[in-house]
N, C-alpha and C positions, 0 to 999 in steps of 0.2 A: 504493500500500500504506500508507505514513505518513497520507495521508486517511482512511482506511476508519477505521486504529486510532486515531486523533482522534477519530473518531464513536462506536466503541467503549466508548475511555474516558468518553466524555460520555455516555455509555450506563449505565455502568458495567457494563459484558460482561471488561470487564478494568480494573487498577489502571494511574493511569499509569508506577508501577515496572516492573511486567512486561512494558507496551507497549514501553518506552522498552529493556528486555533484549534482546527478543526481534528490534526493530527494529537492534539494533546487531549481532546474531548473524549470522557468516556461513556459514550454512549450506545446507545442500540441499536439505535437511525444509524444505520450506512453512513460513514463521511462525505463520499460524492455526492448521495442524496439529499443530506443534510444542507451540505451548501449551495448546490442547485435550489433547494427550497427556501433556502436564507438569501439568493441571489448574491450570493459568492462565487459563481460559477454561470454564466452563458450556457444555455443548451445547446446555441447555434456553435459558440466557438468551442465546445466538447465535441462536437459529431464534425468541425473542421478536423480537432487534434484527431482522433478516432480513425479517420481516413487518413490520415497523415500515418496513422500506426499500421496503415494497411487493412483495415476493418471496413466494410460496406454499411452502410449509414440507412433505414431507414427514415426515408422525408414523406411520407404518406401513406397512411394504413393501407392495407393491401385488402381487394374486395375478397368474399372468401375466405376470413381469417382463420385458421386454425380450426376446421370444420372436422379431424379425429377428436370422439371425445374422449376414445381410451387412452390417448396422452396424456390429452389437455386435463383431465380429471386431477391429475398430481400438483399441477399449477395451484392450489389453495393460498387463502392470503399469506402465509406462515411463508410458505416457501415462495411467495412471489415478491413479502419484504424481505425476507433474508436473503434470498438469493439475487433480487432484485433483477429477475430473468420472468420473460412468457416466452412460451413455444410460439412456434412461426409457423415450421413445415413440420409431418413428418409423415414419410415413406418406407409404409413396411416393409413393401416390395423390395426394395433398393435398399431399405440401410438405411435411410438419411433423415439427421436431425437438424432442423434449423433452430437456433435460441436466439432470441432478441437479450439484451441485455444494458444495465446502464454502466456497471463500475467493470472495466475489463479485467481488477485486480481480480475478482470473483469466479473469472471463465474455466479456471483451473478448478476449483471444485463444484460448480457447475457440472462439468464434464464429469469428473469422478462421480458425481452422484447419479446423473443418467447412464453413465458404463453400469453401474450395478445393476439397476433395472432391465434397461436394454444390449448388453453383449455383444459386441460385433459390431453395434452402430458407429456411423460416422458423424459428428456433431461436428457443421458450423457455425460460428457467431454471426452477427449483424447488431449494429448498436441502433437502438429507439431512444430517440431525443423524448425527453421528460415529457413533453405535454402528449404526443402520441402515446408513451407509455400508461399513462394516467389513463389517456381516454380509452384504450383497449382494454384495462383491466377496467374501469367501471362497464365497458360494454359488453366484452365476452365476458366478464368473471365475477361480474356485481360485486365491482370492492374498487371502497374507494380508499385508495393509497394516500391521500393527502389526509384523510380522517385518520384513519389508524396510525399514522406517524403524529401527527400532533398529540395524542393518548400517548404514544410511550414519551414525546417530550416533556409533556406534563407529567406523566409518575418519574422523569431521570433524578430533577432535583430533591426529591425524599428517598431516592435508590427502593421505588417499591417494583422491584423485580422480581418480586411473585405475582403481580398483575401480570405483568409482561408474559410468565409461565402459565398461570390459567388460560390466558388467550391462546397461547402453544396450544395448551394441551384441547380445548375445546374443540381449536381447527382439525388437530390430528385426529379425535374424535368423530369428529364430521364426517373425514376421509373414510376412519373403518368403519362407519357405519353405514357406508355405501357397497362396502364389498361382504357384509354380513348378518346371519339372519338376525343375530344379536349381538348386542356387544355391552361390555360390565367391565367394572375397573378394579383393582383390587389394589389396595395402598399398603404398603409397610410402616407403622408407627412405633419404632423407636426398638426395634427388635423383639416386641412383646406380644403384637396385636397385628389383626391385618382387616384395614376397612374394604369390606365391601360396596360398590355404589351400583345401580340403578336409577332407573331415571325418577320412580318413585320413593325410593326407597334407602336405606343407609342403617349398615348392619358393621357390629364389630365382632370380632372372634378372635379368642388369644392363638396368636400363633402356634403353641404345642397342639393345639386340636387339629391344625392344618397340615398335620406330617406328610403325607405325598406334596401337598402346595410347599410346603418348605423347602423340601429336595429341590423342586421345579425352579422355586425364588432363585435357586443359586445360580441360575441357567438365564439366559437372554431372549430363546426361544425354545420353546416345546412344542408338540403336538399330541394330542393322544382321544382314545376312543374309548369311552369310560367302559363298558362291558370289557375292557381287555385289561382294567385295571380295579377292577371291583373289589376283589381279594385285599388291594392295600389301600384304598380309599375307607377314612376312619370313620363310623359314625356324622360327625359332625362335616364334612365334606358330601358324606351322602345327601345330609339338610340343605346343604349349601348346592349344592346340584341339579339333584332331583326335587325337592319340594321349593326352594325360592327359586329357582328359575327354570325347571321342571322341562329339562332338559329330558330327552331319551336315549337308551344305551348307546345308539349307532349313531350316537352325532358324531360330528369331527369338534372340539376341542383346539385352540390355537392359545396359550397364552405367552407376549410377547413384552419385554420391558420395553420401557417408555424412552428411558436413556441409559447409559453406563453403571447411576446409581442405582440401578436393578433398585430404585424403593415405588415406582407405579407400574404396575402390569396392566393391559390389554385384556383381557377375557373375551374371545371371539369366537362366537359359533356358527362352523359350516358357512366358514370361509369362501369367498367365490375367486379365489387368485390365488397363487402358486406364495410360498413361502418367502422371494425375494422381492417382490410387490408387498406383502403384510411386512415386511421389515422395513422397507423405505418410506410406508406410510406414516408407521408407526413411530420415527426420527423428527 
């Protein structure tokens, strides 16, 4: 990031006062985005630098935008502030991903995150100057990027960044609740307990009663089909199953952590996507 806005400034796309602000900001808001939105930054003289770096410049929404919704489904607000990328193109047939995108520092994990998904594909960039990008996400993706960045601006100065994580986690919610027949959350509290939620509903149960879920906790993903585990499922997991959410033997089971801190699980039933879709959702 400190490279790019070296190049910048020697660009002059921004002053080095503003590079040197923005760089020292700890915040959530994207720095390019940030100062595009503070008008520290020209859109027009970003997507000259951009072509100057070799990158193809979107200057007018293209008709037909991104008409796959098995792509386009993944673009959720979460991933289209953090990554600050929308899909363009994409061709099963052939392989080929186009990303629009605003900070080029980002194209690099961008890329890493759709090789997980899609294997073999070939991803190009194209840069979308900020007001296209705005207008496309409120058109195709009903999200307004200018609302949701003022909200994390206001919680930066009290660091309440468990807002910021409930809106994580609600989006990603969203996501797998599109690819299953149910889905249920199950939280670790302090090594002791483990809260169950529904959308009605919110149950605690101390961990020792959880023993197969305990094993599982220690895991990132599982899968499993309760009649083939019935034997060591305890009591209290049968309640937790079969009577709250009254699941049948031959479901499919998916339970997936949330992030690294293996403390939020996923609880997903009968799954409609292959195991490396349910992980990238779930991120």
């Amino acid at each position: 990031m400190r490279n790019l806005m070296l190049k910048m400034v020697q660009d002059g796309v921004i002053s080095s006062e503003n590079a040197n602000k923005i760089l020292k900001m700890k915040k959530n808001v994207d720095p390019i985005w940030f100062a595009i939105s503070k008008g520290m930054i020209d859109e027009k003289k970003l997507a000259k630098f951009y072509e100057k770096e070799g990158y193809p410049v979107m200057y007018e929404e293209k008709k037909g935008f991104m008409s796959d919704d098995f792509f386009a489904r993944f673009f959720t607000p979460d991933v289209i502030t953090r990554l600050l990328a929308l899909p363009v193109s994409f061709k099963k047939e052939t392989k080929e991903i186009v990303i629009g995108f605003i900070n080029s520092a980002l194209t690099g994990q961008i890329r890493e995150t759709i090789i997980k998904i899609f294997p073999g594909f070939s991803i190009d960039f194209i840069h979308i100057p900020a007001s296209i990008f705005k207008r496309i996400a409120a058109k195709h993706f009903l999200f307004d990027i200018d609302r949701f960045t003022a909200v994390l601006l206001q919680l930066e100065p009290n660091n309440e960044l468990f807002s910021d994580k409930a809106v994580k986690i609600m989006a990603t919610k969203k996501k797998l609740k599109e690819i299953s027949e149910q889905l249920y959350t199950l939280e670790l509290e302090n090594s002791e307990s483990v809260i169950f939620k529904e959308e009605s509903m919110t149950s605690r149960f101390p961990l020792k009663s959880l023993s197969t879920f305990k094993e599982l906790f220690a895991r990132t993903y599982t899968e499993f089909i309760p009649e083939t585990v019935m034997n060591s499922l305890s009591h209290t997991e049968k309640i937790l199953l079969f009577t709250n959410i009254g699941i049948k033997k031959s479901d499919k089971i998916v339970l997936v952590a949330s992030d690294d801190t293996k403390r939020l699980f996923f609880m997903i039933i009968n799954p409609k996507v292959d195991k490396d879709q349910i992980e990238f959702l779930a991120k």
